[in-house]
C-alpha positions in Angstrom: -73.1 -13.8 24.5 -70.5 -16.1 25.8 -67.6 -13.3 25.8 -65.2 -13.2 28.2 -61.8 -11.3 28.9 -58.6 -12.7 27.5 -61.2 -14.9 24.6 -59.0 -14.5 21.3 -61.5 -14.8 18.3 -59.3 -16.1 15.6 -60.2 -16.1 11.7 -58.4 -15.8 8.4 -59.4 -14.6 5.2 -58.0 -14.7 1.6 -58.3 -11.3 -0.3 -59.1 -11.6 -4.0 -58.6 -9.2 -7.3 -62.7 -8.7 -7.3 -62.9 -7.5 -4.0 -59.9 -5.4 -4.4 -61.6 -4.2 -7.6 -65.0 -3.7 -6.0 -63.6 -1.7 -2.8 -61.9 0.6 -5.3 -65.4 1.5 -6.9 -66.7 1.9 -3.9 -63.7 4.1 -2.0 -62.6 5.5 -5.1 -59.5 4.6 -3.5 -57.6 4.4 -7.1 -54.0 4.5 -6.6 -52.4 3.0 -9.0 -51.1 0.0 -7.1 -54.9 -1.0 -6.3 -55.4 -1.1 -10.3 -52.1 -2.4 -11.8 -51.2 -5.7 -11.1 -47.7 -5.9 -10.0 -45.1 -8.2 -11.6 -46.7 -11.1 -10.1 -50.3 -10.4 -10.8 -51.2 -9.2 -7.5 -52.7 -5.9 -6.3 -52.1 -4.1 -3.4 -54.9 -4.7 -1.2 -56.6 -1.1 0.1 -55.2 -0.3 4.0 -58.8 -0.1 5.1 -60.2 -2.8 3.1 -57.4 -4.8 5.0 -58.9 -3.1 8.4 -62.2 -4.7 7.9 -60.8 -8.0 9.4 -61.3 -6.9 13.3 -64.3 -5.1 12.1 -65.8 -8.7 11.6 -66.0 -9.4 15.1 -68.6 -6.2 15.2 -70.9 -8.0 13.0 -70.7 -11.9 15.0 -71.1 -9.9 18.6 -73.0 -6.8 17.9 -70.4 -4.2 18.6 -71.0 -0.9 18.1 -67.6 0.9 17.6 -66.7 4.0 18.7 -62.8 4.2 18.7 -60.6 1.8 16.3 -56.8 2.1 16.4 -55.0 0.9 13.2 -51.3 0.4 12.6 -50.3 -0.5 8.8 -47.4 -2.8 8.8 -46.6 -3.7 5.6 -48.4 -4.5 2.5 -51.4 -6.6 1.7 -51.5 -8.3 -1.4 -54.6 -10.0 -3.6 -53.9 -13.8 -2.8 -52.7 -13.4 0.5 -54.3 -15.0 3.3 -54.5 -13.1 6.4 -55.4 -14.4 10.0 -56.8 -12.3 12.3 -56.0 -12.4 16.6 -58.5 -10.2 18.5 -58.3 -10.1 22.2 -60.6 -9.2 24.5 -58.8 -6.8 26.8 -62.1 -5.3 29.2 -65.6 -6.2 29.5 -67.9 -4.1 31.4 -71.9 -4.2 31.7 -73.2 -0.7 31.7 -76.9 -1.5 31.8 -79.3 -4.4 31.0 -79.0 -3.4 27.4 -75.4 -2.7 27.1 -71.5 -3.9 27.7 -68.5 -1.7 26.9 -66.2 -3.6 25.1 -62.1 -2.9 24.3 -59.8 -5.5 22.1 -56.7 -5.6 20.6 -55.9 -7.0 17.2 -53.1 -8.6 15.4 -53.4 -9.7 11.5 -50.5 -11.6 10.2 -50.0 -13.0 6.6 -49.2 -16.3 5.3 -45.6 -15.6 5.8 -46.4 -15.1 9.7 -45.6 -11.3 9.1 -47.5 -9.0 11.0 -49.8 -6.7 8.3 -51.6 -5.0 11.0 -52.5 -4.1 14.4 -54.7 -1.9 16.7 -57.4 -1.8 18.9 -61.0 -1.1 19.0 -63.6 -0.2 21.5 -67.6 0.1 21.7 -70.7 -1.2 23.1 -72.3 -4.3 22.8 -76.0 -4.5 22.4 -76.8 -7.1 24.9 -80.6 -7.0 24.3 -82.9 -5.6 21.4 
C-alpha cells in the first residue's frame, strides 16, 4: 500500500436507469422519484446509492469502515456523471496488521456542482 497523507484518489462514475432500478429492489428504497422518470427521462439517483462512490476506495485499499459522514447536496440524476475527490487526512499504523485511516470526500457532477460530501474513517488491513 503506497498511501500517503494529503494522496487525493480521484474517480468518476456515470449512474444509469438499471442500477437505479436494481438498488431500488434491493433497498426497497421506492419513492416515487427513484421509479418515475422525470420530464427528461431521468430518475433520481438513491442518496446512498450516490454514497457508494467514497465507499470504492474501501474495496481498492482494504478499508474497513467504522464511521462515514455524508452530507446530501443536491440531487443525483440517472445520466449524470459524478467525480469523486477523497483525501487522505491521517494515517496511522496501529500494529503490523493494521493502519487507521480518516479521509474526506467531495463528489461533484458534470455541472461542477458539489452532490456530496463527508468523511469516513476505519482500518486498513495491512496484512492477511
Amino acid at each position: 500500500m503506497n498511501l500517503k497523507i494529503g494522496d487525493i484518489i480521484q474517480f468518476e462514475r456515470t449512474f444509469t436507469k438499471e442500477e437505479v432500478e436494481l438498488f431500488t429492489k434491493i433497498s426497497m428504497d421506492e419513492g416515487k422519484h427513484h421509479t418515475n422518470p422525470d420530464e427528461l427521462g431521468r430518475l433520481v439517483v438513491q442518496g446512498l446509492l450516490t454514497a457508494t462512490l467514497p465507499t470504492k476506495i474501501g474495496g481498492d485499499y482494504n478499508v474497513l469502515a467504522r464511521t462515514m459522514n455524508f452530507e446530501f447536496f443536491r440531487p443525483v440524476f440517472t445520466g449524470d456523471t459524478i467525480s469523486c475527490a477523497v483525501t487522505i487526512e491521517k494515517l496511522e499504523k496501529k500494529d503490523t496488521k493494521r493502519m487507521s485511516i480518516m479521509a474526506t470526500f467531495k463528489c461533484m457532477n458534470q455541472n461542477e456542482k458539489q452532490v456530496l460530501g463527508g468523511n469516513f474513517a476505519g482500518v486498513i488491513l495491512t496484512r492477511d
